[in-house]
C-alpha positions as CSV (number, residue, x, y, z in Angstrom):
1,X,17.9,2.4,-2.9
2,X,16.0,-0.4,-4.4
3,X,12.8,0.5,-6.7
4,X,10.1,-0.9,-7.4
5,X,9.0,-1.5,-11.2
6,X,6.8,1.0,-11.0
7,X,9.4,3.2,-9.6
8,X,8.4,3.3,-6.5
9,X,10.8,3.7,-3.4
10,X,11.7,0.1,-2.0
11,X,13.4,1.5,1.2
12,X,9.7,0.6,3.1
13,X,7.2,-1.4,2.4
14,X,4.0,-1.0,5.1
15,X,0.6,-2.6,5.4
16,X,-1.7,-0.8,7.6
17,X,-4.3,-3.4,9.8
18,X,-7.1,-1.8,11.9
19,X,-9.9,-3.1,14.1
20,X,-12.4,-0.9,12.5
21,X,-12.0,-1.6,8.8
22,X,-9.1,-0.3,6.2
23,X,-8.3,3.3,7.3
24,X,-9.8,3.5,10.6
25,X,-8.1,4.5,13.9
26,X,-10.2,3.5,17.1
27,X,-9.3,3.4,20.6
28,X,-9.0,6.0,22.9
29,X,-6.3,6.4,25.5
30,X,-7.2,9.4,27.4
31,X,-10.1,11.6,28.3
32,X,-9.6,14.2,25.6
33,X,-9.9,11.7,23.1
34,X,-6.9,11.1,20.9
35,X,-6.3,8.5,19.0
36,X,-3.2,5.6,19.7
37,X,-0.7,5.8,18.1
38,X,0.1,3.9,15.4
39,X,2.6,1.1,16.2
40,X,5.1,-0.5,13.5
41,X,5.9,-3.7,13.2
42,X,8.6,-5.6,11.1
43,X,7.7,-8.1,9.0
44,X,9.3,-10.4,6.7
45,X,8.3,-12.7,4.0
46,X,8.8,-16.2,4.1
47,X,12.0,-16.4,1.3
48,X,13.6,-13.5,3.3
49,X,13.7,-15.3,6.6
50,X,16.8,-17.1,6.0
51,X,18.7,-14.4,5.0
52,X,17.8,-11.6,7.6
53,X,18.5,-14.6,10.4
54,X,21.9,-13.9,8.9
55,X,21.6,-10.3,8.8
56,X,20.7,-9.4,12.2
57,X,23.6,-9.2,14.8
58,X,20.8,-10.9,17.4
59,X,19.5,-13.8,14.1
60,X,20.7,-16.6,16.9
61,X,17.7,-15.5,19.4
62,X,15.1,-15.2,16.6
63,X,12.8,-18.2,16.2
64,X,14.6,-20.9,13.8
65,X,12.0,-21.3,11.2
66,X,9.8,-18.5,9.7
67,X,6.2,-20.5,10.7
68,X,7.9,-19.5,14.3
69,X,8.5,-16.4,14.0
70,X,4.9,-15.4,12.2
71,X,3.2,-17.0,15.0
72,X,5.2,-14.6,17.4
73,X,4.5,-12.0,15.0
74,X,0.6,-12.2,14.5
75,X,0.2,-13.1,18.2
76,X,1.6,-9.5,19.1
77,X,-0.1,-7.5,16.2
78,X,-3.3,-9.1,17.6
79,X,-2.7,-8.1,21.0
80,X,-2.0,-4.3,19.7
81,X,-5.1,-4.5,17.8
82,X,-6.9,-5.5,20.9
83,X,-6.0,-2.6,22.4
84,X,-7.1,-0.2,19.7
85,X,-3.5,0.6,18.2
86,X,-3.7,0.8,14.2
87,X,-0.9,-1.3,13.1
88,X,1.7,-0.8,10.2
89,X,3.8,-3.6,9.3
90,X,6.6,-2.5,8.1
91,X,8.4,-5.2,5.4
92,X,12.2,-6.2,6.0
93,X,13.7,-6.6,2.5
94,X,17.3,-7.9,3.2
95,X,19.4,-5.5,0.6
96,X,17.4,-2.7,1.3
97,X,17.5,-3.3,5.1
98,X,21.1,-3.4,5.0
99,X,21.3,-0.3,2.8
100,X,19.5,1.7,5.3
101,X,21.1,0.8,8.2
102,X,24.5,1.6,6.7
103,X,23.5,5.1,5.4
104,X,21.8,5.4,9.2
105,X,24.7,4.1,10.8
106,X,23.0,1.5,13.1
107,X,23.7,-2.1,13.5
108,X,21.0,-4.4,11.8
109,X,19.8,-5.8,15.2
110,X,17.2,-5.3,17.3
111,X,18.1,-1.2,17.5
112,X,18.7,-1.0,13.7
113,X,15.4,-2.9,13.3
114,X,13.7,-0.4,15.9
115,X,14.8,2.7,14.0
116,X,14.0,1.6,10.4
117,X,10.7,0.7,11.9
118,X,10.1,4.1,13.6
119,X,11.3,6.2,10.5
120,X,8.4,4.1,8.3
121,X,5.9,5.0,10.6
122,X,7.3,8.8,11.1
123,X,7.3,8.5,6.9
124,X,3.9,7.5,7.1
125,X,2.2,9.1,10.0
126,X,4.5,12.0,10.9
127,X,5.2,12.8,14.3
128,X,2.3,11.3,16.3
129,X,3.3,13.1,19.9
């Protein structure tokens, strides 16, 4: 498990955005009032693209270049927003990635990339049902 130098656990890294300022859940989805849920998102820095194109068993049908894929990628947190979810990205670090999905025994596609994304929010959140 990688660390921080702070010691702090590397495993995920998460940036919550809301439409309501930092903290704030809005949106309702029902009569009695509950909150969205909070949706995760992967997200990958620039100087890890190359290497998690490599990484994931589905890289060939990611966008080529890493200005590509952040389009795609703030384009959809912006439509979640729009509809009241409080977003978490949820950083890809390529060791750390690959760690995790071997200790969780999934591939480090699109379902690896699903389940390391939904136990950072679970981490985070707890169980939102």
């Amino acid at each position: 498990m990688k660390m921080d130098t702070d010691g702090a656990d590397r495993r995920y890294q998460w940036v919550i955005g809301t439409t309501n300022g930092p903290g704030g859940i809005c949106g309702m989805n029902s009569s009695d009032d509950k909150p969205l849920p909070v949706v995760g998102a992967y997200w990958i820095d620039e100087e890890d693209y190359p290497a998690l194109l490599r990484i994931f068993a589905d890289g060939d049908r990611m966008p080529r270049t890493w200005p590509e894929w952040l389009k795609m990628a703030e384009e959809m947190e912006q439509g979640l927003k729009a509809y009241g979810h409080v977003v978490m990205r949820v950083r890809i670090v390529p060791d750390a990635y690959l760690d995790w999905c071997r200790a969780h025994d999934t591939s480090p596609g699109g379902a690896g990339r699903k389940k390391f994304v939904a136990a950072a929010v679970a981490e985070r959140y707890g169980d939102q049902s």
